[in-house]
KEKE-3310 file (N, C-alpha, C; in steps of 0.2 Angstrom, whole numbers, plus 5000, padded with zeros to 4 digits):
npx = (5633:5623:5614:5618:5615:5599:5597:5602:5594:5580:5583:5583:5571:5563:5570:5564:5553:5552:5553:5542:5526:5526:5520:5506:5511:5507:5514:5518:5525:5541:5546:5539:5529:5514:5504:5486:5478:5463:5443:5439:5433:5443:5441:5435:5445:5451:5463:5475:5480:5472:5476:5483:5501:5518:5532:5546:5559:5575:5591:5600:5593:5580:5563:5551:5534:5523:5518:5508:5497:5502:5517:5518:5514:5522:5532:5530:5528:5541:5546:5543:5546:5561:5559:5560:5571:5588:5593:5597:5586:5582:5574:5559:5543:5531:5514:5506:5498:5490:5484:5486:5495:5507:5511:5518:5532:5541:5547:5556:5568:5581:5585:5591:5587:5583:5565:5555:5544:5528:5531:5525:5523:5527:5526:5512:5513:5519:5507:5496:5501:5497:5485:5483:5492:5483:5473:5475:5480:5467:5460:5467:5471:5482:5491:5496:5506:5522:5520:5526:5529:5539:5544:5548:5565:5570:5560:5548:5544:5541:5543:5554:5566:5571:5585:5584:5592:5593:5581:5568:5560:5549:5543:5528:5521:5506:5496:5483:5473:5465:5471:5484:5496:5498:5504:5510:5519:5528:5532:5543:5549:5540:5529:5520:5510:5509:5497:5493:5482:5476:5467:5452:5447:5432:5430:5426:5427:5438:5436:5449:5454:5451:5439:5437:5448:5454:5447:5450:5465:5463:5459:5470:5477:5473:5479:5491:5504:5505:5502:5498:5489:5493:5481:5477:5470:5461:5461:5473:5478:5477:5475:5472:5464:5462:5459:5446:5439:5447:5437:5423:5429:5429:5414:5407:5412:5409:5395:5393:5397:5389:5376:5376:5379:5366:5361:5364:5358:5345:5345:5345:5349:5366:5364:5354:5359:5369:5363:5357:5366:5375:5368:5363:5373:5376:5375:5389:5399:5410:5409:5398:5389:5395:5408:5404:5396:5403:5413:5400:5400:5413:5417:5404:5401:5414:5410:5398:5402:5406)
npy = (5526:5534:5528:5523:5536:5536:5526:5530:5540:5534:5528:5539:5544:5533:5532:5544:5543:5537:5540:5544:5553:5566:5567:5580:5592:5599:5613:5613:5624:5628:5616:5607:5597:5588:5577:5574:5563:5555:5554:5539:5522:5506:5497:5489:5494:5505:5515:5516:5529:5535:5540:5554:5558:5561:5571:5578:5592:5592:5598:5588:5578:5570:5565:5554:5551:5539:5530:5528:5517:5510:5502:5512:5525:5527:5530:5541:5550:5550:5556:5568:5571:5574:5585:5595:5596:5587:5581:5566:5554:5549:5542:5530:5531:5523:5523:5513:5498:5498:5494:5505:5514:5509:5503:5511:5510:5503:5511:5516:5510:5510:5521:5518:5522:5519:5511:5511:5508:5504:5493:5478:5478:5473:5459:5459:5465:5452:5442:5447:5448:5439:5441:5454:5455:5449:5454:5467:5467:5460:5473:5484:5481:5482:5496:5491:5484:5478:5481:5478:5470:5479:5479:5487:5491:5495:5497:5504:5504:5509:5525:5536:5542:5553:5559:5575:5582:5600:5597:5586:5571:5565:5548:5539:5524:5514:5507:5494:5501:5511:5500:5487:5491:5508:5523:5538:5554:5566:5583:5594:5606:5613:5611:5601:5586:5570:5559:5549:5536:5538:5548:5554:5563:5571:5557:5543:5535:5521:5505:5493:5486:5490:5496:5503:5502:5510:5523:5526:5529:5544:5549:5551:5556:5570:5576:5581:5590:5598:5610:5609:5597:5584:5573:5554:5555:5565:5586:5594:5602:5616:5626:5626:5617:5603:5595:5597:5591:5579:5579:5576:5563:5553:5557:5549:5536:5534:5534:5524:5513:5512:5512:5500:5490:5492:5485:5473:5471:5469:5461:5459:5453:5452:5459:5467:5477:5485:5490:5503:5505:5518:5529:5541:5548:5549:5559:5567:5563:5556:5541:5535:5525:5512:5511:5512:5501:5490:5493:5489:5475:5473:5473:5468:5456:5454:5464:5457:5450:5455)
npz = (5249:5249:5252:5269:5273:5274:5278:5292:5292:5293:5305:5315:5315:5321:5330:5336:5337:5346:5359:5370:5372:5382:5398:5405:5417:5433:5439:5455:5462:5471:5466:5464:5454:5448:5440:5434:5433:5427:5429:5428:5429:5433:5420:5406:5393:5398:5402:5409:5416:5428:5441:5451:5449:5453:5456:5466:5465:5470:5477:5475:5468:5461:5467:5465:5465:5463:5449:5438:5428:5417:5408:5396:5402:5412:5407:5399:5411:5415:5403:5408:5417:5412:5405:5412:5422:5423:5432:5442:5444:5457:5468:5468:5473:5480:5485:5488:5483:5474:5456:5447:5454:5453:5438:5431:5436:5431:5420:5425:5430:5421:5429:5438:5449:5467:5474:5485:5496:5507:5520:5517:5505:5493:5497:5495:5482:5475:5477:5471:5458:5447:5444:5442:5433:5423:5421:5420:5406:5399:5400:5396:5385:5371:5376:5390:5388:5390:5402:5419:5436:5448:5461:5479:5485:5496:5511:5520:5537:5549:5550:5539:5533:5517:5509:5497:5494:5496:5502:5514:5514:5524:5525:5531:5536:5535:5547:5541:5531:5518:5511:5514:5513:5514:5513:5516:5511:5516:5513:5520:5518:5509:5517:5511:5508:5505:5502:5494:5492:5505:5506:5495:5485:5477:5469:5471:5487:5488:5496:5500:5510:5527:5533:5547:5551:5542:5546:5558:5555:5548:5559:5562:5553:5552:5563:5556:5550:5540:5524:5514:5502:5492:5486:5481:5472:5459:5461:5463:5481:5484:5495:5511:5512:5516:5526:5526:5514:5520:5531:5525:5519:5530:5532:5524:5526:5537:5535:5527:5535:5544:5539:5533:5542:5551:5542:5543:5555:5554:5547:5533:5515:5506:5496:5492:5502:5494:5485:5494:5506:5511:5502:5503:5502:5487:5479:5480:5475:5463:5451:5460:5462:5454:5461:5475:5477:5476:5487:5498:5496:5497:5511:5519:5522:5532:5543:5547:5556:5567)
capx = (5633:5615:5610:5617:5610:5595:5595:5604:5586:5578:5583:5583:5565:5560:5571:5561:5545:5550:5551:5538:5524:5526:5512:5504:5512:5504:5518:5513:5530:5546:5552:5533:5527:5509:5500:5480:5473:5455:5439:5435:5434:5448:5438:5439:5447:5455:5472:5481:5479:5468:5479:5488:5507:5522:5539:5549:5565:5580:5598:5604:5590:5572:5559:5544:5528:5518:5520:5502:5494:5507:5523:5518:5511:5527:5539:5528:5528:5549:5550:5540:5551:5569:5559:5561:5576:5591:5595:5597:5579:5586:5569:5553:5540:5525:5510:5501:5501:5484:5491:5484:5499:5513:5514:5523:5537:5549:5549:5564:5576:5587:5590:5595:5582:5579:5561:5553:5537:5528:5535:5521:5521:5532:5522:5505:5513:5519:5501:5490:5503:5495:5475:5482:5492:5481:5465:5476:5481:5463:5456:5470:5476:5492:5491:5500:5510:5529:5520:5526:5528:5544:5544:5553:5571:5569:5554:5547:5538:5537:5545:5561:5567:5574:5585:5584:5595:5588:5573:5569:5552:5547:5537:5526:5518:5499:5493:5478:5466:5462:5474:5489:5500:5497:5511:5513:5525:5528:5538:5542:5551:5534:5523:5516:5508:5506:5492:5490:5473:5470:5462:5449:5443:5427:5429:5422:5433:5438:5440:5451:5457:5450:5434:5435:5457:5455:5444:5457:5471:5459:5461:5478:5480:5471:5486:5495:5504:5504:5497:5494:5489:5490:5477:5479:5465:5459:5463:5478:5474:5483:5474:5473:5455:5462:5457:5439:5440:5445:5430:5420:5427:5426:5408:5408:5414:5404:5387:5392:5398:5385:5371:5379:5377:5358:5357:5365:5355:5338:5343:5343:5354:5371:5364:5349:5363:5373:5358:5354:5370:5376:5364:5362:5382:5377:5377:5394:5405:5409:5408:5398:5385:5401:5414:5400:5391:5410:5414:5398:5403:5420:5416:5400:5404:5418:5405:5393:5409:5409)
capy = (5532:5538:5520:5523:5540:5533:5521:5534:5546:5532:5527:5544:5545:5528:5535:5552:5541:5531:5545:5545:5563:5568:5570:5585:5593:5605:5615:5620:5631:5625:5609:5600:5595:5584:5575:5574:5556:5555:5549:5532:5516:5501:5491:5487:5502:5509:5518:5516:5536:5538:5545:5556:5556:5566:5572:5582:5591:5594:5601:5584:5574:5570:5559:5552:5548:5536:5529:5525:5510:5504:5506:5519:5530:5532:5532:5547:5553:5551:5562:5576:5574:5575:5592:5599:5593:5581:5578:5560:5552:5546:5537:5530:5530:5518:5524:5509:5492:5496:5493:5511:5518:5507:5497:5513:5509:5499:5514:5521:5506:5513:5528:5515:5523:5514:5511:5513:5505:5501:5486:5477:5481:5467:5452:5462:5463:5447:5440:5449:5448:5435:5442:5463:5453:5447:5460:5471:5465:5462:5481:5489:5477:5487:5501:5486:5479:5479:5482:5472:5474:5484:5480:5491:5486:5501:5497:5509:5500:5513:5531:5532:5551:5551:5566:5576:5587:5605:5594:5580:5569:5560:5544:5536:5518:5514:5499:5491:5506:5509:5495:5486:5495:5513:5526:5545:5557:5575:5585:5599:5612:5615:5608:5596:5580:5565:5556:5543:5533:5537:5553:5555:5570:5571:5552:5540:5532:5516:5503:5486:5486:5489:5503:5504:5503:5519:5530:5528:5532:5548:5552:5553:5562:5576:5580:5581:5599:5598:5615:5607:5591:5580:5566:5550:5556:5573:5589:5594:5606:5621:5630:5624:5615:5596:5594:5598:5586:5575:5576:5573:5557:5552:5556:5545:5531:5532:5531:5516:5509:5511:5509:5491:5489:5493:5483:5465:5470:5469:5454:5461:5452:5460:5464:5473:5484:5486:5495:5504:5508:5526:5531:5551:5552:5547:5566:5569:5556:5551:5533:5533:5520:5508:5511:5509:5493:5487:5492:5486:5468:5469:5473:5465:5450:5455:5464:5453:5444:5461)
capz = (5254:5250:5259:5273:5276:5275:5286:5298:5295:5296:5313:5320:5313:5324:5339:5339:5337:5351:5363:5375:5373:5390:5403:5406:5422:5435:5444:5462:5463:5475:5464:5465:5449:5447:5434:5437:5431:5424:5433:5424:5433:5430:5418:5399:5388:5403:5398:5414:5419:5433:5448:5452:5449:5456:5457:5468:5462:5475:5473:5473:5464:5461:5469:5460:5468:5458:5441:5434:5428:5414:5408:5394:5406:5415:5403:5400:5416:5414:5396:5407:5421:5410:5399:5419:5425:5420:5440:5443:5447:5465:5473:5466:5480:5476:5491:5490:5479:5467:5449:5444:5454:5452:5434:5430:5438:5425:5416:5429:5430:5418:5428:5444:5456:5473:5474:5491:5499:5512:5523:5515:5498:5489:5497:5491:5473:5474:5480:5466:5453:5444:5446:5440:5426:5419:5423:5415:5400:5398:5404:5391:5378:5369:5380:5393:5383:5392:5408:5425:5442:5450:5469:5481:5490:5502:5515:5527:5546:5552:5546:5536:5531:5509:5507:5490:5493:5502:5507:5516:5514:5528:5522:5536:5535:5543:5547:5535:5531:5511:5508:5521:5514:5512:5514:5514:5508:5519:5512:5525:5513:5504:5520:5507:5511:5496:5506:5492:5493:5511:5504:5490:5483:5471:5467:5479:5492:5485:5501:5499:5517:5533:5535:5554:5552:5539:5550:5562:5549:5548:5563:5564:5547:5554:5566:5552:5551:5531:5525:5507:5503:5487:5486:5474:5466:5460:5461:5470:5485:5482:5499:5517:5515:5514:5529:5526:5512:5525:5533:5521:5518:5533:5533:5519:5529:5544:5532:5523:5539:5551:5536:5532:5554:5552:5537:5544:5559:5552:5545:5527:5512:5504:5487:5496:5505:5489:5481:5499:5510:5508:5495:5503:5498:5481:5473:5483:5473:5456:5451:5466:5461:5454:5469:5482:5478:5476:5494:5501:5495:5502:5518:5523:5525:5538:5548:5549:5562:5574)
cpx = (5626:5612:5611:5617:5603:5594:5598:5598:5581:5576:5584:5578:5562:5562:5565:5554:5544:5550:5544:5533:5523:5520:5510:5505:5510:5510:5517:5520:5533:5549:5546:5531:5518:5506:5494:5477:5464:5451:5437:5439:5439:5442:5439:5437:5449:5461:5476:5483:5473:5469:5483:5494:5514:5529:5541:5556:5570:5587:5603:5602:5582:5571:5553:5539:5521:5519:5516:5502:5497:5513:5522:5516:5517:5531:5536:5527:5537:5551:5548:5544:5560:5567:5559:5567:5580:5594:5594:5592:5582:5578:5562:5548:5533:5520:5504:5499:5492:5488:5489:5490:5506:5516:5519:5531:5544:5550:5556:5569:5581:5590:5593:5590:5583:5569:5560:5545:5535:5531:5531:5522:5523:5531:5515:5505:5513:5512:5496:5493:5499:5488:5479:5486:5488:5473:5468:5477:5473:5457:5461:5470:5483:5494:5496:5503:5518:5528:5523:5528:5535:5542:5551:5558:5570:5563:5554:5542:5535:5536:5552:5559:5572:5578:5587:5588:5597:5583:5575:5562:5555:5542:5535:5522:5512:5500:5486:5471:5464:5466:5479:5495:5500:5502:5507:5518:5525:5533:5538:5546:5543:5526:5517:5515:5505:5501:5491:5481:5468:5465:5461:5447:5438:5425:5427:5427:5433:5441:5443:5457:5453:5445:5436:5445:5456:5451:5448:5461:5469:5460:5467:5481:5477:5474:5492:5495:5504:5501:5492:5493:5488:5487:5479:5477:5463:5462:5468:5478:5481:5479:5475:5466:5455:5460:5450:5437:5440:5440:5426:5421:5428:5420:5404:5406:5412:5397:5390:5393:5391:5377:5373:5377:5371:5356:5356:5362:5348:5337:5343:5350:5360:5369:5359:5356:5368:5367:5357:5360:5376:5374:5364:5368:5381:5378:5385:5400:5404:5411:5406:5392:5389:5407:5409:5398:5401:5413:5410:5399:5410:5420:5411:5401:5410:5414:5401:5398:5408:5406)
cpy = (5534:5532:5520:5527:5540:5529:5524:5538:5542:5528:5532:5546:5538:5531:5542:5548:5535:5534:5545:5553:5561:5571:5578:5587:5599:5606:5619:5624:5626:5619:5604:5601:5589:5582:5572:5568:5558:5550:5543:5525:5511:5495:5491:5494:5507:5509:5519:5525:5537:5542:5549:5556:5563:5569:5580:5584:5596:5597:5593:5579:5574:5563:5559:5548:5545:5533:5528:5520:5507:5507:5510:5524:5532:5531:5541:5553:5554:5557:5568:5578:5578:5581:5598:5599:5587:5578:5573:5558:5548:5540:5539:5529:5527:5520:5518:5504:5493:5499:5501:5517:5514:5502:5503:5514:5507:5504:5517:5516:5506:5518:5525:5517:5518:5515:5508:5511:5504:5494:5481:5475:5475:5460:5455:5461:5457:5442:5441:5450:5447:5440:5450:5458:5453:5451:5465:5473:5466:5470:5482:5487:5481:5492:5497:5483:5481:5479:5477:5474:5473:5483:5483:5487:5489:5501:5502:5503:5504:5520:5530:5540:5551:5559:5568:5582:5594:5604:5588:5575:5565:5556:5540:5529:5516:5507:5500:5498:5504:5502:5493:5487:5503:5518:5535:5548:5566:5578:5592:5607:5616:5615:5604:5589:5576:5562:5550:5542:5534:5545:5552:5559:5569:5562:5549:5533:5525:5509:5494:5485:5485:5496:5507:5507:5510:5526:5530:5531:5542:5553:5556:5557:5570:5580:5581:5588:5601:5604:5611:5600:5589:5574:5562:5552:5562:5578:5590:5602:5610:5626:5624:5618:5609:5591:5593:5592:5579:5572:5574:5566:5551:5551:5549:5537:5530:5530:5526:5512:5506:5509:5503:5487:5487:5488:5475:5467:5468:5462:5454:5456:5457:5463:5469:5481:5486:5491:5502:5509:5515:5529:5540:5552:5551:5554:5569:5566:5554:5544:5528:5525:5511:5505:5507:5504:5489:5487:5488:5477:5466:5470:5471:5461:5450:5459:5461:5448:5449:5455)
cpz = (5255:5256:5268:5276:5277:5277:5293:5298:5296:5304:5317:5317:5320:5327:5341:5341:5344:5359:5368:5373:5383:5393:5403:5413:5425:5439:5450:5463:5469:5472:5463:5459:5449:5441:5436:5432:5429:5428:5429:5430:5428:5427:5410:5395:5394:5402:5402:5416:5422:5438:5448:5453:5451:5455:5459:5466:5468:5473:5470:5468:5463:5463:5466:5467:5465:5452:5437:5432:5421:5412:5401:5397:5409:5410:5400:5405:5418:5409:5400:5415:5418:5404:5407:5421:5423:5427:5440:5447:5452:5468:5469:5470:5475:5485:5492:5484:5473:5460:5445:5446:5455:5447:5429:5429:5433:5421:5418:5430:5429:5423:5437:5449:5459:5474:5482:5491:5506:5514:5520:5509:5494:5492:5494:5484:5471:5473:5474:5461:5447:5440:5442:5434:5419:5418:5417:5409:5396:5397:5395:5387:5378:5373:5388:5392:5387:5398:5414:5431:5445:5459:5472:5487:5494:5506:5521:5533:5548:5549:5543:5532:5522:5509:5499:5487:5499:5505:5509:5516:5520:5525:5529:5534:5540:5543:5542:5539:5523:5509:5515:5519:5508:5515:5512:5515:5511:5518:5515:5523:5512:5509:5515:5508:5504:5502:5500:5493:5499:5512:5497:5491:5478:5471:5473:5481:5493:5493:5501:5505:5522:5535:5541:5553:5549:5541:5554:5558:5549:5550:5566:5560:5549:5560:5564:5550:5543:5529:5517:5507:5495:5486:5480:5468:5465:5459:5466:5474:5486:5491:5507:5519:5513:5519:5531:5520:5516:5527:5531:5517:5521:5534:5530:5522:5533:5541:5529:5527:5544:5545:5535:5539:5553:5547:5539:5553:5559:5549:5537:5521:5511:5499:5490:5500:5500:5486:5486:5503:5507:5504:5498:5502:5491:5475:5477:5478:5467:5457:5458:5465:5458:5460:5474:5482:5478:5483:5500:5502:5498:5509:5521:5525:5532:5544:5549:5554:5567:5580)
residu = (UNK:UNK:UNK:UNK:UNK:UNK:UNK:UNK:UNK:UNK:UNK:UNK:UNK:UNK:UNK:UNK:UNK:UNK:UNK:UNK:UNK:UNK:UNK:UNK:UNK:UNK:UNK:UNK:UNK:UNK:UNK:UNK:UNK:UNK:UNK:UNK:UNK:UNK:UNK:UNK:UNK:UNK:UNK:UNK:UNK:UNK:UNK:UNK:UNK:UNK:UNK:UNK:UNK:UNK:UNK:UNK:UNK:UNK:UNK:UNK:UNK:UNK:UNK:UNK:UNK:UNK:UNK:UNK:UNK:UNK:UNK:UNK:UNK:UNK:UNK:UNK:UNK:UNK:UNK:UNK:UNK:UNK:UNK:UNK:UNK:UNK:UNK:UNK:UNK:UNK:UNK:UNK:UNK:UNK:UNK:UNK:UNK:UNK:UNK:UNK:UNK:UNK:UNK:UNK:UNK:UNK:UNK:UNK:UNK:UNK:UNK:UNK:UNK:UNK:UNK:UNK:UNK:UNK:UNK:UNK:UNK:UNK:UNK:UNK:UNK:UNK:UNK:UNK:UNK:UNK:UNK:UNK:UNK:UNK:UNK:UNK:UNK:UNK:UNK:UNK:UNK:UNK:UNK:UNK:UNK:UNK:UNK:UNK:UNK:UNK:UNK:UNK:UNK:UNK:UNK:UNK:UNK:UNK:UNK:UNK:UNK:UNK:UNK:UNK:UNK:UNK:UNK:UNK:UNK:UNK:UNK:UNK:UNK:UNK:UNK:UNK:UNK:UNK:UNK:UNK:UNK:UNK:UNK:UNK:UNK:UNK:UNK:UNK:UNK:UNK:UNK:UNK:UNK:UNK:UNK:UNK:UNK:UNK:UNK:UNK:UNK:UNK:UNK:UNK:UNK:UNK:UNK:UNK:UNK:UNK:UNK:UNK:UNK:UNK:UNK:UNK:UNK:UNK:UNK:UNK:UNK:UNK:UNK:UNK:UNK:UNK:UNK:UNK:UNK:UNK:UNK:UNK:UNK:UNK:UNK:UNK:UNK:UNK:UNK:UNK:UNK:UNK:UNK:UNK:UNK:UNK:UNK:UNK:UNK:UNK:UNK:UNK:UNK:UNK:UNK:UNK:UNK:UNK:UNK:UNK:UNK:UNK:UNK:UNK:UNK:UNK:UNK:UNK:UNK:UNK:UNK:UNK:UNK:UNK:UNK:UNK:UNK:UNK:UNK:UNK:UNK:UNK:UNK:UNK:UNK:UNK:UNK:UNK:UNK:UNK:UNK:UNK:UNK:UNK:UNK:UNK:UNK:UNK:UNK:UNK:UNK:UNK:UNK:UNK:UNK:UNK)
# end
């Protein structure tokens, strides 16, 4: 009798320990919840917490915006949804296929979610499977251990309306800006706008898409009636000034562009304009000396074709 109370405190001692500590969430008031990632580059001893992560809570249900970069981060980002709400996680929304906001994912299986993407997104995963497998594995060790990649059934082309209840998010799909398949999330309850990657705030505006295509994108978010705006990255903008943001990185984007121009005009190598192109944004932008020689390499070579 005593044995088998002890092996019943012993496995409601492993259960407790096998719980997840739940994220640390910011409440903006209406049912929105955020979790603020840390500025460090995805390189080795990276804990899969950089971006920002989400959940909306409706009368019928909640939706999630993001999962982080392995499956202990969201199973974390789960415990600190179910210490809010035990409303059935209805839709896991993924804004775009970089493994920092979607190895999350398999955390929410269990609860049957539909996972949602761009139309895009599930030949993207499939494509870079291999190459984020194996990066990541390396980057974290244990810390991704279970992790693997959760593609979504539910595709957006264009827009496509999720209801949560009392709200409705509109999710819109671009064409190739920061990546080709980049998504947002408007939820018109709150006038809150997820922008994903196609906004950065503080950190420096990561580009593995199409420069010219995301300055348009730009343009287009800046019609957008959103009075708040949560970026992938950063803080999440609790005033009307996301727009001014915007700008700035836009501005961003037109000195890296047009100095990259001047550089393959002159005739100059890439590594010369990796040291060189956008250097007056360098006190604007964390990990700007990392990101930007990183962007100047993915896109020269495509400009030197204009």
């Amino acid at each position: 009798m005593l044995r088998r109370i002890l092996i019943g405190l012993c496995a409601l001692c492993i259960s407790e320990l096998s719980i997840a500590t739940p994220l640390i969430m910011e409440s903006l008031g209406n049912g929105i919840y955020v979790h603020h990632g840390i500025h460090e580059d995805m390189t080795e001893g990276y804990k899969g917490d950089i971006c920002n992560l989400s959940f909306i809570v409706g009368t019928k249900g909640i939706a999630v915006i993001d999962t982080g970069g392995n499956l202990k981060t969201g199973q974390s980002l789960r415990e600190a949804i179910r210490q809010v709400s035990n409303l059935p996680i209805l839709y896991i929304i993924n804004t775009h296929v970089h493994p920092d906001h979607i190895f999350g994912n398999a955390a929410f299986i269990k609860d049957n979610a539909i996972f949602v993407g761009h139309a895009k997104l599930p030949d993207a995963m499939e494509r870079r499977r291999d190459g984020y497998m194996r990066l990541n594995k390396q980057w974290q060790g244990d810390d991704f251990k279970e992790s693997e990649i959760v593609k979504p059934s539910l595709l957006v082309k264009d827009k496509l309306t999720l209801d949560l209840g009392d709200r409705a998010l509109l999710l819109t799909a671009y064409p190739t800006a920061h990546t080709n398949t980049d998504l947002t999330v408007y939820d018109k309850k709150s006038s809150t706008l997820w922008t994903g990657d196609l906004l950065f705030v503080e950190r420096t505006p990561s580009i593995d898409g199409d420069i010219k295509g995301w300055l348009a994108v730009i343009n287009e978010l800046k019609t957008n009636e959103a009075e708040y705006a949560i970026p992938g990255h950063s803080s999440s903008l609790k005033d009307a000034n996301w727009k001014a943001q915007l700008n700035n990185e836009e501005r961003y984007l037109w000195t890296l562009l047009n100095d990259i121009r001047n550089s393959i005009k002159k005739g100059e190598i890439m590594e010369k304009a990796m040291g060189t192109a956008a250097g007056s944004e360098r006190t604007y932008w964390q990990l700007f000396d990392i990101v930007n020689r990183r962007n100047v390499n993915n896109i020269y070579p495509l400009l030197e074709w204009e």
